[in-house]
C-alpha positions in Angstrom: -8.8 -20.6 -17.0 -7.7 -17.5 -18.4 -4.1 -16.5 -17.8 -2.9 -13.1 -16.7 0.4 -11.4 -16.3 1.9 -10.0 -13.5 5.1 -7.4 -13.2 6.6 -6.3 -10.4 9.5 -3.7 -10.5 12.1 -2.5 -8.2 13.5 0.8 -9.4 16.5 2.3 -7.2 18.5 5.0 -8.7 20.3 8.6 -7.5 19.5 9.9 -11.1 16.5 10.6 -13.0 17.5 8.0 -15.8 16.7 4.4 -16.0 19.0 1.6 -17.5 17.6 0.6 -20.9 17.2 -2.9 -22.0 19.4 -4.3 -25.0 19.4 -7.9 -26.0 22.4 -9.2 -26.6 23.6 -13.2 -26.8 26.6 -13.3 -24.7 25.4 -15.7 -21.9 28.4 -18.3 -21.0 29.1 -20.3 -18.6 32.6 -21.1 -17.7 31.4 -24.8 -16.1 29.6 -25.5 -19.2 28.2 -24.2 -22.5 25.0 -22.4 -21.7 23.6 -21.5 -24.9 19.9 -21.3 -23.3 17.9 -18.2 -25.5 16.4 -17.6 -22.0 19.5 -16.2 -20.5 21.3 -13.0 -21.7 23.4 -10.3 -20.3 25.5 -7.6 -21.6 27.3 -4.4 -20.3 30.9 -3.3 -20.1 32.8 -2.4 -16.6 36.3 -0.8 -15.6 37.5 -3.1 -12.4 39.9 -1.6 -9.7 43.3 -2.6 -9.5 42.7 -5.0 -6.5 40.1 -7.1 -8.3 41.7 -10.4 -9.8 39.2 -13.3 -11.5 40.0 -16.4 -10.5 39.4 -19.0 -13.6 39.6 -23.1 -13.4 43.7 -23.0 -13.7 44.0 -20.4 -11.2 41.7 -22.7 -8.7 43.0 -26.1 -9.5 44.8 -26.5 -6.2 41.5 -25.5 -4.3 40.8 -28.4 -2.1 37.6 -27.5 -0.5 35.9 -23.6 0.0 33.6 -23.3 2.6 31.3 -20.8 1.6 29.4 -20.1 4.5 32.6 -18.7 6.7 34.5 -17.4 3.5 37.4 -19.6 3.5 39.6 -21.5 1.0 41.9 -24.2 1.6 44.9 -24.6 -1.4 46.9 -27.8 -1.4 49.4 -25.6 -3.5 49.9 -22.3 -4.7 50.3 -21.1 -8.3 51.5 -17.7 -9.5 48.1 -16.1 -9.3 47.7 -17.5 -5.9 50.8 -16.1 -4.1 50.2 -12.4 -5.6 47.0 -12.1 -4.2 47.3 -9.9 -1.1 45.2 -8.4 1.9 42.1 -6.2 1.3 42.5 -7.6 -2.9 38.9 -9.1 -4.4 38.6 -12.4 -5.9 35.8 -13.4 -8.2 34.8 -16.6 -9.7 32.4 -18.3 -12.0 30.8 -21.5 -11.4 33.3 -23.9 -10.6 33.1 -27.5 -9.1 34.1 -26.0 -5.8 32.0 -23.0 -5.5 28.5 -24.0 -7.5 27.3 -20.6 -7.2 31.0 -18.8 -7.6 32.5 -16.3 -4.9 32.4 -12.8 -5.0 35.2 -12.5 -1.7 37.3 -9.6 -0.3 40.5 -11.0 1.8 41.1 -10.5 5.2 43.7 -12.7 5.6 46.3 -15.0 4.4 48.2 -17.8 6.4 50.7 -20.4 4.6 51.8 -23.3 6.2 53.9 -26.4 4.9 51.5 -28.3 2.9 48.6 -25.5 2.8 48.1 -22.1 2.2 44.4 -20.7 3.7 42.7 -17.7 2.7 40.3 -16.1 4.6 37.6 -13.5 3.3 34.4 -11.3 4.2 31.5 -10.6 1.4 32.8 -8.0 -1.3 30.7 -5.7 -2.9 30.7 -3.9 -6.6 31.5 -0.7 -5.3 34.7 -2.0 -3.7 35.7 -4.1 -7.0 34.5 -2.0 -9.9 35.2 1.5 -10.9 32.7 1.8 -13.4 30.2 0.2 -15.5 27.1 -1.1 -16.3 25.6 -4.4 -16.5 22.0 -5.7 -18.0 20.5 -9.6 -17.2 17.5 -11.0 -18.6 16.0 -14.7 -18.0 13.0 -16.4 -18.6 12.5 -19.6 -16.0 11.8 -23.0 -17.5 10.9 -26.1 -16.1 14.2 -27.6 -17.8 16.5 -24.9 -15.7 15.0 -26.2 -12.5 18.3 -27.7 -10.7 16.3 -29.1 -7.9 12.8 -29.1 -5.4 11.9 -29.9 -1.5 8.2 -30.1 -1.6 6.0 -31.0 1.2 5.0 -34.6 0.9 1.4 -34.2 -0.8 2.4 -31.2 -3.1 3.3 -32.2 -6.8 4.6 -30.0 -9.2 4.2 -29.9 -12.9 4.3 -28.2 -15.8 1.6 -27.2 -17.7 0.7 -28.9 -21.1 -0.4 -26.0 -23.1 2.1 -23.1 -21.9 5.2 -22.2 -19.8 3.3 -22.3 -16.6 5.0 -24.4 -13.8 1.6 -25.3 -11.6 2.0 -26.2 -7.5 -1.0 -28.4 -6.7 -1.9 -28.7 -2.9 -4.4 -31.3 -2.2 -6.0 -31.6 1.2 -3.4 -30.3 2.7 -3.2 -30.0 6.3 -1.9 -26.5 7.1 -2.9 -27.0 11.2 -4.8 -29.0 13.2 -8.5 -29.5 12.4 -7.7 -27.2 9.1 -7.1 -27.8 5.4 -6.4 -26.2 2.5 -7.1 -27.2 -1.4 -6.2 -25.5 -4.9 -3.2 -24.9 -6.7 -1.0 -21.7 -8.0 0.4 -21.4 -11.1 3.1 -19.1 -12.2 5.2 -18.0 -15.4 8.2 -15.9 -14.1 10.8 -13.6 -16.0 12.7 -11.1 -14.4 15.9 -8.3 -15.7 18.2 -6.6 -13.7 20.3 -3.9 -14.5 23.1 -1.9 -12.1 25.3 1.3 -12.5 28.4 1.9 -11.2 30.5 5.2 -11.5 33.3 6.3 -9.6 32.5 3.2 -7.3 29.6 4.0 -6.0 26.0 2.3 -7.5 23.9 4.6 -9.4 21.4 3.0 -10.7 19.4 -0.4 -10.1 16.6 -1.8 -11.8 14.9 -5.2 -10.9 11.9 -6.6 -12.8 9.8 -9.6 -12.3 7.5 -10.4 -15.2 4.9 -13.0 -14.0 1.9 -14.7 -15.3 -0.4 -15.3 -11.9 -3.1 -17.6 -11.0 -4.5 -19.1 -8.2 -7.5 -21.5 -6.6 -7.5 -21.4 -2.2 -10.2 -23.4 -0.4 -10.2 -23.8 3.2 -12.3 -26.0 5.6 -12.3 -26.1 9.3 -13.4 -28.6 12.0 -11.9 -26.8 15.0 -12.2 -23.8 17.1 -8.5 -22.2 17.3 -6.6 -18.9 17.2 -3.8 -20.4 14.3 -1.1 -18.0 12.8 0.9 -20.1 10.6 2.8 -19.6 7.3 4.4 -22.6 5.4 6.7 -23.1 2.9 5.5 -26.1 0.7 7.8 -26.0 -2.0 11.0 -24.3 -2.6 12.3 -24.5 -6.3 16.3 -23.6 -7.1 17.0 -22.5 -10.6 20.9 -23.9 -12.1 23.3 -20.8 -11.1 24.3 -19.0 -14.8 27.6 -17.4 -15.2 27.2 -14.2 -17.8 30.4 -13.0 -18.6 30.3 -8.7 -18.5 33.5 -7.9 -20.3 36.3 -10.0 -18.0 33.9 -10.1 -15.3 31.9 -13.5 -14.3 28.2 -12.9 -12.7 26.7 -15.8 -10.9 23.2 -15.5 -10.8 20.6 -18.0 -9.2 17.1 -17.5 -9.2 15.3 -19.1 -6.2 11.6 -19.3 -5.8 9.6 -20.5 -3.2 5.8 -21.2 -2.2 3.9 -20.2 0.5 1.0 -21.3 2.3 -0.6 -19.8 5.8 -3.7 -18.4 7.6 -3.7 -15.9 10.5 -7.0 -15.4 12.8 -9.1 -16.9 14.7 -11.3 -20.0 13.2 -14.5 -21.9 14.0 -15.6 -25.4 13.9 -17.8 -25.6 10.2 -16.2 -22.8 7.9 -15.8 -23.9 4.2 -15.1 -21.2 1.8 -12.9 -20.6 -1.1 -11.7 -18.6 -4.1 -10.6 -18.2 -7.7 -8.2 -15.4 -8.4 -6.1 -14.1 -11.8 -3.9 -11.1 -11.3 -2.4 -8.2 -14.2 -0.3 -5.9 -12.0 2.1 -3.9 -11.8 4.6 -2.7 -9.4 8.1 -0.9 -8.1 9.5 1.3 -6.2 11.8 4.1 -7.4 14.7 6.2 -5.4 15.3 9.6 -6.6 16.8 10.8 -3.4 13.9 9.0 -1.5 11.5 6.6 -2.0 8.4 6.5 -4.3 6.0 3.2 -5.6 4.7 2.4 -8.9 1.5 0.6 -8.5 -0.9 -0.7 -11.4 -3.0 -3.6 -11.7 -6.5 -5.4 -12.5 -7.3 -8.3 -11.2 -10.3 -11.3 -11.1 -12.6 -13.1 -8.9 -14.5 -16.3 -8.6 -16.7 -17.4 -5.9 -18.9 -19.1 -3.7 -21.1 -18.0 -0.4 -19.0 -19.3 2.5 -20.6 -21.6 5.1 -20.3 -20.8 8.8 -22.3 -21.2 11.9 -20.2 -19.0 14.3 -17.8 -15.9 14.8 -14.5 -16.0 12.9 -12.1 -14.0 11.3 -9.3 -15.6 8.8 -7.1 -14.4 6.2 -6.0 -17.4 4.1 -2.7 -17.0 1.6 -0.9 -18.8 -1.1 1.4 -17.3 -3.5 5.0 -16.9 -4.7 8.2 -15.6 -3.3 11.3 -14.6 -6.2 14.8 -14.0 -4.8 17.8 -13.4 -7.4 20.6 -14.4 -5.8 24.0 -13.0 -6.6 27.7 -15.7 -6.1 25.1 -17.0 -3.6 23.7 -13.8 -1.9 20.1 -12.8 -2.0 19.8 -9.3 -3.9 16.5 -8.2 -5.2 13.2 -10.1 -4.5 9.6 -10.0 -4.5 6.5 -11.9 -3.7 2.6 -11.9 -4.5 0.4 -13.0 -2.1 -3.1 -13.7 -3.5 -5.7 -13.8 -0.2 -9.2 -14.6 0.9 -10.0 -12.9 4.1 -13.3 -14.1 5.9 -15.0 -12.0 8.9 -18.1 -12.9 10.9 -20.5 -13.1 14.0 -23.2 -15.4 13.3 -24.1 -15.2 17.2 -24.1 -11.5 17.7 -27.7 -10.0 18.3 -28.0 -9.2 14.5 -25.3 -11.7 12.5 -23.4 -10.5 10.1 -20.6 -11.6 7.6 -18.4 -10.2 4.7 -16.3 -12.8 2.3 -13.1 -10.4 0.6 -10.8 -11.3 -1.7 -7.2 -9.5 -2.8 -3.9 -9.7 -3.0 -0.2 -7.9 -1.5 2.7 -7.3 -4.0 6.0 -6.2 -2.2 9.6 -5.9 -3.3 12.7 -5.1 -1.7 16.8 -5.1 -2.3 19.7 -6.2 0.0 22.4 -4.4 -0.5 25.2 -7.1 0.6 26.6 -7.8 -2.8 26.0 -4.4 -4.2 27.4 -1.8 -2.5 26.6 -0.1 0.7 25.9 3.8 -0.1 22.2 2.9 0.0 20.9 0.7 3.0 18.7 -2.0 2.8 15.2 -1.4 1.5 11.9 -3.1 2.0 8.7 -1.1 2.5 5.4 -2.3 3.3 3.6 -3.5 0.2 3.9 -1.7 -2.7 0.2 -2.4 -3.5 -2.3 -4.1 -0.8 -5.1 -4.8 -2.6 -9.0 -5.8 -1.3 -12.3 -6.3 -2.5 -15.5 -7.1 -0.8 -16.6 -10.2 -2.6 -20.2 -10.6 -0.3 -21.8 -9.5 2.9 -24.5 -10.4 4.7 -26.3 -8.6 7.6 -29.7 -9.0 10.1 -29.8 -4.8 9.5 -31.8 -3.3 11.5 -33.7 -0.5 9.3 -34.6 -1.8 6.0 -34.2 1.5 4.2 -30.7 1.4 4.5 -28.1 -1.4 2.5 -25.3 -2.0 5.0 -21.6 -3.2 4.1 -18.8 -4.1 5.4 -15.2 -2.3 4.0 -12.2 -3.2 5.8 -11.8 -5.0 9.4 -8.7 -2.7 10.4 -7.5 -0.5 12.9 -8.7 3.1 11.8 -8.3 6.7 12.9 -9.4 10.2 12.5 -12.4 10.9 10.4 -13.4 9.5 6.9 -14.5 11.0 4.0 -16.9 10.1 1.1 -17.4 11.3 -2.0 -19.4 10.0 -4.9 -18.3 10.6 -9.0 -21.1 11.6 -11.9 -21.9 8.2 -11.8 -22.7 8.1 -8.3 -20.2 5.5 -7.7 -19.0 6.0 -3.9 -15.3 6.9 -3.0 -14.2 6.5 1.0 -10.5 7.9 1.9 -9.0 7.0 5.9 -6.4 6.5 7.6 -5.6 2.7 8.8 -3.4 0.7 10.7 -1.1 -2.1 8.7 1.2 -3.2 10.8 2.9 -1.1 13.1 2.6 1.5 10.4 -0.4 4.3 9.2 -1.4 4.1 5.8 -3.8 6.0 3.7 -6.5 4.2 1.9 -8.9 4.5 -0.8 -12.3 2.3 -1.2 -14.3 2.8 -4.5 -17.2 0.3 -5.0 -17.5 -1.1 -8.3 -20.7 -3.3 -9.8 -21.3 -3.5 -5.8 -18.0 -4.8 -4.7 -15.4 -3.0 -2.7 -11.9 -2.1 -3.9 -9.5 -0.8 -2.3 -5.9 0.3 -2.5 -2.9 1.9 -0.2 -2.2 5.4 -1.9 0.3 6.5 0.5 2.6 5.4 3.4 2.2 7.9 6.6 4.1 5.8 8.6 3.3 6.6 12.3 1.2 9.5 12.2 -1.3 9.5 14.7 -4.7 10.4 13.6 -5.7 12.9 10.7 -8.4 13.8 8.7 -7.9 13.4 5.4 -10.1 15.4 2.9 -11.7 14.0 -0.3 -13.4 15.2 -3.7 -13.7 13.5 -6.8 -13.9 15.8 -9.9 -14.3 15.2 -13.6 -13.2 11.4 -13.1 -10.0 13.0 -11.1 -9.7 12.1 -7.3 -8.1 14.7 -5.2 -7.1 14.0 -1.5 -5.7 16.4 1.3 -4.2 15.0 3.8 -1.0 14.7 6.4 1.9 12.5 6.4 4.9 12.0 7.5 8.5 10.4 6.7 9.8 7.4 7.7 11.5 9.2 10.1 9.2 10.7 11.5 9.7 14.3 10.1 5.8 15.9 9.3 4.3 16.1 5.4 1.4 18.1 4.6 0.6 16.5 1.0 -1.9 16.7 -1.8 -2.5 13.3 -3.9 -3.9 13.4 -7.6 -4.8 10.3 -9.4 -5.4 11.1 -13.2 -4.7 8.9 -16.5 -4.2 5.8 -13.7 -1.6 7.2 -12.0 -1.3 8.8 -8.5 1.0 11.8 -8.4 2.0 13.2 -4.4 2.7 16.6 -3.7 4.2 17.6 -0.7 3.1 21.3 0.2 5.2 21.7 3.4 8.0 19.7 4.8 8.2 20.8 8.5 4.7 21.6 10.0 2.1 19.7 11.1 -1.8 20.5 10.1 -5.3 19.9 11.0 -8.2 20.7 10.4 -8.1 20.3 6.4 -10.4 21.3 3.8 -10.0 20.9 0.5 -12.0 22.6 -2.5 -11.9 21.8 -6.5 -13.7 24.2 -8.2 -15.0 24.3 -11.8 -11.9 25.6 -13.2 -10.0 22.7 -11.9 -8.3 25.0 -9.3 -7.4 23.3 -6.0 -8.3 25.2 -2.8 -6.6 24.0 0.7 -7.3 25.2 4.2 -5.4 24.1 7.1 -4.4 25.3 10.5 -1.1 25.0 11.0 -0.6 23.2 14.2 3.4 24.2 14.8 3.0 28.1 14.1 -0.9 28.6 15.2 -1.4 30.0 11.8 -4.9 29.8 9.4 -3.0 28.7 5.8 -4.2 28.2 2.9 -2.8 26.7 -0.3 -4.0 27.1 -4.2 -3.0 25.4 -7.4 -4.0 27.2 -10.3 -2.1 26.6 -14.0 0.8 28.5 -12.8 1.6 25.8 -9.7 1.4 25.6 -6.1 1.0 29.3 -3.8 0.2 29.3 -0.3 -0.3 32.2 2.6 -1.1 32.9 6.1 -4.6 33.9 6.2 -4.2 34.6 10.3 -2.0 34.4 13.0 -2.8 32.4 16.7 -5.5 30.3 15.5 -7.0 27.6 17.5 -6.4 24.2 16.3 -9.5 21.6 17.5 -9.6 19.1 14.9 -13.0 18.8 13.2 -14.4 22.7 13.9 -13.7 24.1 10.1 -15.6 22.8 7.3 -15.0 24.3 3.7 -17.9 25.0 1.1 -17.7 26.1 -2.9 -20.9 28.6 -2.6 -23.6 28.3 -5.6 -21.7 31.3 -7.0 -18.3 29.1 -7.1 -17.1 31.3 -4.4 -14.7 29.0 -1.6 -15.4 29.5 1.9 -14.2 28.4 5.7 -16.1 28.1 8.5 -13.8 28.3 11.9 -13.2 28.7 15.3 -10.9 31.6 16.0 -10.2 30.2 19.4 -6.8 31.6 20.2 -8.2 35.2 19.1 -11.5 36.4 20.0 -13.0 33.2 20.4 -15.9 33.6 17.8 -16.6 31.7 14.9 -16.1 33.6 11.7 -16.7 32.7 8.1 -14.3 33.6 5.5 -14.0 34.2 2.0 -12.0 36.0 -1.2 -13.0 38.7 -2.8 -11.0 38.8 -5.4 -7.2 38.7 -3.8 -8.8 40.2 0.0 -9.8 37.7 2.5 -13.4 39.0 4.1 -15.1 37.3 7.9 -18.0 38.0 9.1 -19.0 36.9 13.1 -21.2 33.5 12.8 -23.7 33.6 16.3 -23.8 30.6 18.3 -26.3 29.6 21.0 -23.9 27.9 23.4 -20.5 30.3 23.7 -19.0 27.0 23.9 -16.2 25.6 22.7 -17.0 24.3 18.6 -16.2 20.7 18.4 -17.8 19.5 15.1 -18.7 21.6 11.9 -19.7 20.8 8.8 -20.1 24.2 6.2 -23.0 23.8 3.0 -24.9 26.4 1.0 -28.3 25.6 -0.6 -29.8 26.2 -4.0 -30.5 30.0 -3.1 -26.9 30.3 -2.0 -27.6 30.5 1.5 -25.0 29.6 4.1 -26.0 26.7 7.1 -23.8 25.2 9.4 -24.5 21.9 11.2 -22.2 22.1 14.4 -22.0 20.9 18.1 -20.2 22.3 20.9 -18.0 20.2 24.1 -19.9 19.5 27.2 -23.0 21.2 25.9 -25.4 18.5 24.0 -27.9 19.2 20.9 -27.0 19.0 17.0 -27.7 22.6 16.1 -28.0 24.3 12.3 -27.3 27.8 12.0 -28.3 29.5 8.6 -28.5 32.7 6.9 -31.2 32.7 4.5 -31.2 36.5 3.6 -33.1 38.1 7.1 -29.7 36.7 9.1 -28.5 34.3 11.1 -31.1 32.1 12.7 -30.4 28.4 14.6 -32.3 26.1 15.4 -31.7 22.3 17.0 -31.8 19.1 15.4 -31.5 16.3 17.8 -31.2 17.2 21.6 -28.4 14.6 22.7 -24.4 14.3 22.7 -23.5 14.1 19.1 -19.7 13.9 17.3 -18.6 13.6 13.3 -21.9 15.8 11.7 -21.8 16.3 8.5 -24.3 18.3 6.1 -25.6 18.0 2.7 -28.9 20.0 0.9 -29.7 18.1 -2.2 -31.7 19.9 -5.5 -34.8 20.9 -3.7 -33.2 22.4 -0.8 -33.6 19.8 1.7 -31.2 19.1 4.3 -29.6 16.0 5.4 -27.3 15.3 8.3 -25.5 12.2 9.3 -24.0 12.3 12.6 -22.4 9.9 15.9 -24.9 10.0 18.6 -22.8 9.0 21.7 -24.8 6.4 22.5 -23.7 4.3 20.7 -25.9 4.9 17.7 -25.5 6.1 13.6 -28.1 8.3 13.1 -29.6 10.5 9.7 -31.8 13.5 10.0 -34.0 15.1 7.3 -36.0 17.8 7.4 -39.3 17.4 6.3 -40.4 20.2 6.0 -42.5 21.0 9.3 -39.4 19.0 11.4 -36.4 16.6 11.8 -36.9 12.9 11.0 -34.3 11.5 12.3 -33.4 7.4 11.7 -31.2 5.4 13.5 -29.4 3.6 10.6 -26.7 1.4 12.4 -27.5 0.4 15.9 -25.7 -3.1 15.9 -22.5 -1.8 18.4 -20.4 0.9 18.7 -21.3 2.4 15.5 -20.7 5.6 14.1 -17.7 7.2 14.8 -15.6 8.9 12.1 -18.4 9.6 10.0 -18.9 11.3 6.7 -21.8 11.4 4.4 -22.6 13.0 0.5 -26.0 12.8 -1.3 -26.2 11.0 -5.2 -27.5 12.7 -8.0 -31.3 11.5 -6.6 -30.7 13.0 -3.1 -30.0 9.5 -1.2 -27.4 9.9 1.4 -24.3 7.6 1.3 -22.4 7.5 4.6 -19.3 5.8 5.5 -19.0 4.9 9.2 -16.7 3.0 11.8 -18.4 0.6 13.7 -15.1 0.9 16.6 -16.4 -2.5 18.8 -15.4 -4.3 15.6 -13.0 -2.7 14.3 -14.5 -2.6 10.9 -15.2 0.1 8.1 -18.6 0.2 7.2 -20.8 2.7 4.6 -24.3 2.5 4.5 -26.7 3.7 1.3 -30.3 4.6 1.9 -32.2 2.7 -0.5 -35.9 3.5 0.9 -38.7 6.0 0.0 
């Protein structure tokens, strides 16, 4: 099997400047001579006045140190015992007391006849150095393993033709009535580096280099609901004392393998998978948080066998901590996955087999100082790819697929490249947090990635376009806090670069236009202030204005167009104001509405703005308690509407392909995802998803041959679907 690398790094700094990486050969180890070429460390550092080292002489009357409460027992004291005073630091190396040295702050000191005790609390650097910085680098070999507790049944073993240390797992029983089989295999090297000036950190860097492989089977011979995660083997690296100037580092890798499954199983499932990872990812702080997220990554597998419903997600993978005199610091894990969903008893069965993996990293801040808290996001990249489906679809014209089974919210949108390869942006549930996600499908698999974090932000609707191989995305956030992000996301040269456009309104309603030029065009209604904004990057940056004042603000009733003469326009409900729909354009720098009829005087819910080849404007809408899917359109003798589909409709969205035929894909409220198409003396309309409550969220976009691609939720699931027509 071919073997890939990953790397994951943690970046955490107040400045704009990273630590650079020197080698240097000054590993020692005051317990023993470590001359190991896998460990080095350099840096220089300025201690404060109340930190004292503690070598072997100094300690020699140390009777026992009890490392969990902080307390040292002296038979005797020595010169360098008796000055030590209240509040002072004490550090040590490695010593036969203290196999992973102390890094202590005193609290106390009592002396009595034949013992003196000192009591302590954790120090940090920023208590015990002034200034400094310090670098570490180690590779991990099998011969710097100190020692392993591994489940009975798991061996571990080193591979003969590389570095790789491989954890094999055979038929083992993770729960009742289920097993797992494979192996993982892993080739680890990390560096850290830390700043200190004027004792405070500055700068922390943390990077795991790892080379990733991994082979997960599961069988089943029991109906359960199981949730459980196991640790089969932990592995503990010998502690290494680097010397930085006077100033001993312990530092002890610790690694550990886990195991688990979470769902609900059925009697009869066998499935499996193959997976090699080249990632890589960090975080950075700059005042706040950002992540750094590449990867690629590999599949093998097999069609699953199942008779019933199910839904598991089965996990192996490692877990890094370095730990510092003892204390966990940074640390990160990789969790490789195979995710099986299914309903082989529903009216029309159905089944998708995915594959992917979760990188996270995080930093406690115990050891290093406490100006910046405690730091561990959600996953730093949450991979998945649909691997296979299978469906009993009900209309043969249309291929049906399966995304994501999550939690989702607001509306989707699609987009498709000059390949006519499909992109789908939403807004999903992991955890008890929002994220926003991107699906792209590639050689007829699904991947997809986490772009942003929106934390708890309740439904949006994100806006799409993909342009010249560049993916744009609209959409609103929020911080951790809470506090409301209107942001703009460009991925370009494989990396994603954020925007934030306003830090302290919400917005709806957004539409998002990139026109030939590359110029980026953003409507909004600005839910806080009741104000119509809109936002343009040119080459000179970012500008933004207030195109009216008092604006209504029901989410989904403005739709954005580029017209065949590359003109933007908005469609919109000026509900606060006069209550009419209006469209709306520049000419030049002044912005020109005209009144748009409507048949119903109702309130707009759903709009979705297109022009056709002759540069004609049409609007596919419906209104609240009024049912029909109308079009209105302007071909040249004015406005003119005319119904689609007399019924309760939601989520419409319109497209006109090369010979001026239009499409629609909407949510009829029964329950139903339906397409219309005229054809030229009236509406065929198809019902292409019928199977449950399907259709909600919807957004559709026609390929280069003028088939409709539409991206759907089916909502008594809970799963992501898109849907291509592939008939006549």
């Amino acid at each position: 099997m071919k073997r890939h690398f990953l790397v994951l790094k943690l970046f955490l700094s107040s400045l704009a400047l990273l630590v650079l990486w020197t080698c240097s050969d000054s590993s020692t180890n005051p317990k023993e001579d470590n001359t190991d070429d896998n460990v080095t460390g350099e840096g220089t550092v300025v201690l404060a006045e109340i930190t004292n080292i503690l070598n072997e002489s100094d300690l020699s009357s140390l009777t026992s140190y009890s490392g969990a409460e902080g307390t040292f027992y002296f038979s005797s004291a020595n010169e360098k015992i008796m000055s030590l005073n209240r509040n002072d630091i004490i550090v040590s190396g490695v010593v036969d007391a203290a196999e992973e040295g102390f890094f202590r702050k005193i609290s106390s000191i009592s002396q009595s006849e034949n013992e003196i005790t000192v009591f302590t609390e954790q120090a940090n650097f920023e208590d015990a150095i002034e200034s400094g910085h310090m670098s570490f680098k180690q590779t991990l070999k099998s011969n710097q393993i100190e020692s392993t507790k591994i489940e009975p049944g798991i061996s571990l073993e080193k591979a003969a033709d590389s570095d790789y240390t491989i954890v094999n797992i055979p038929n083992y029983q993770i729960a009742d009535g289920i097993t797992v089989n494979g192996n993982v295999g892993y080739n680890i090297a990390f560096e850290f580096n830390i700043d200190v000036d004027d004792f405070q950190l500055k700068e922390l860097s943390f990077i795991v280099t790892s080379g990733f492989f991994s082979e997960l089977n599961f069988e089943t011979t029991v109906n359960s609901e199981v949730y459980d995660k196991i640790n089969i083997a932990t592995i503990l690296y010998t502690p290494i004392t680097i010397m930085i100037g006077e100033l001993p580092v312990v530092i002890s890798p610790e690694l550990s393998i886990y195991v688990g499954i979470d769902g609900e199983v059925s009697m009869g499932i066998k499935t499996g998978i193959e997976q090699e990872i080249d990632c890589e990812g960090g975080l950075q702080y700059n005042g706040s948080w950002s992540p750094v997220n590449n990867f690629t990554s590999n599949f093998e597998f097999s069609s699953p066998e199942l008779n019933d419903a199910c839904h598991l997600i089965g996990y192996l993978g490692p877990e890094f901590a370095l730990k510092l005199y003892g204390i966990v610091g940074p640390y990160a894990y990789l969790r490789g996955y195979i995710e099986l969903d299914a309903n082989m008893v529903d009216d029309v069965p159905w089944w998708g087999l995915y594959g992917g993996f979760r990188n996270g990293l995080g930093v406690k801040l115990e050891v290093l100082g406490n100006t910046i808290a405690d730091y561990e996001p959600d996953p730093i990249i949450d991979y998945r790819k649909t691997l296979m489906t299978g469906h009993g679809d009900v209309n043969h014209n249309w291929d049906l697929q399966n995304l994501e089974s999550i939690p989702a919210s607001g509306k989707f949108s699609i987009d498709l490249d000059q390949t006519d390869t499909p992109f789908i942006c939403y807004q999903a549930t992991r955890g008890s947090d929002q994220v926003l996600r991107l699906a792209h499908s590639v050689n007829g698999f699904w991947e997809l990635e986490t772009v942003d974090m929106m934390w708890h932000r309740s439904a949006c609707w994100p806006k799409l376009v993909v342009n010249n191989d560049n993916i744009h995305i609209s959409y609103m956030g929020e911080t951790q806090s809470g506090s409301p992000q209107f942001k703009y996301a460009h991925y370009n040269d494989n990396t994603w670069q954020i925007d934030t456009l306003d830090f302290y309104n919400a917005y709806n309603n957004i539409q998002l236009i990139v026109d030939d030029n590359g110029e980026i065009h953003i409507f909004a209604n600005n839910v806080d202030q009741h104000e119509l904004t809109y936002f343009n990057k040119s080459e000179t940056g970012w500008s933004g204005q207030v195109l009216l004042s008092d604006v209504g603000y029901y989410e989904g009733s403005s739709s954005a167009a580029l017209s065949t003469q590359k003109v933007p326009y908005l469609f919109y409900f000026d509900f606060l104001n006069s209550g009419e729909w209006k469209l709306g354009h520049f000419d030049n720098d002044t912005w020109i509405e005209e009144v748009v009829p409507n048949e119903t005087s109702r309130l707009l819910a759903h709009a979705s703005l297109t022009f056709d080849q002759n540069n004609s404007p049409m609007i596919a809408y419906n209104t609240y308690y009024y049912p029909n899917l109308f079009l209105v359109s302007n071909k040249g003798s004015g406005w003119n509407t005319d119904t689609v589909d007399a019924t309760y409709i939601e989520y419409v969205t319109l497209n006109v392909d090369a010979d001026n035929i239009e499409h629609m894909s909407y949510y009829d409220t029964g329950d139903i995802l339906k397409y219309a198409r005229w054809l030229g003396d009236g509406w065929g309309i198809e019902k292409v998803d019928r199977t449950s409550d399907v259709g909600r969220c919807s957004d559709s976009e026609l390929d280069s041959q003028g088939n409709p691609h539409i991206v759907y939720y089916d909502y008594t699931n809970k799963i992501i679907k898109y849907a291509k027509y592939t008939g006549n």
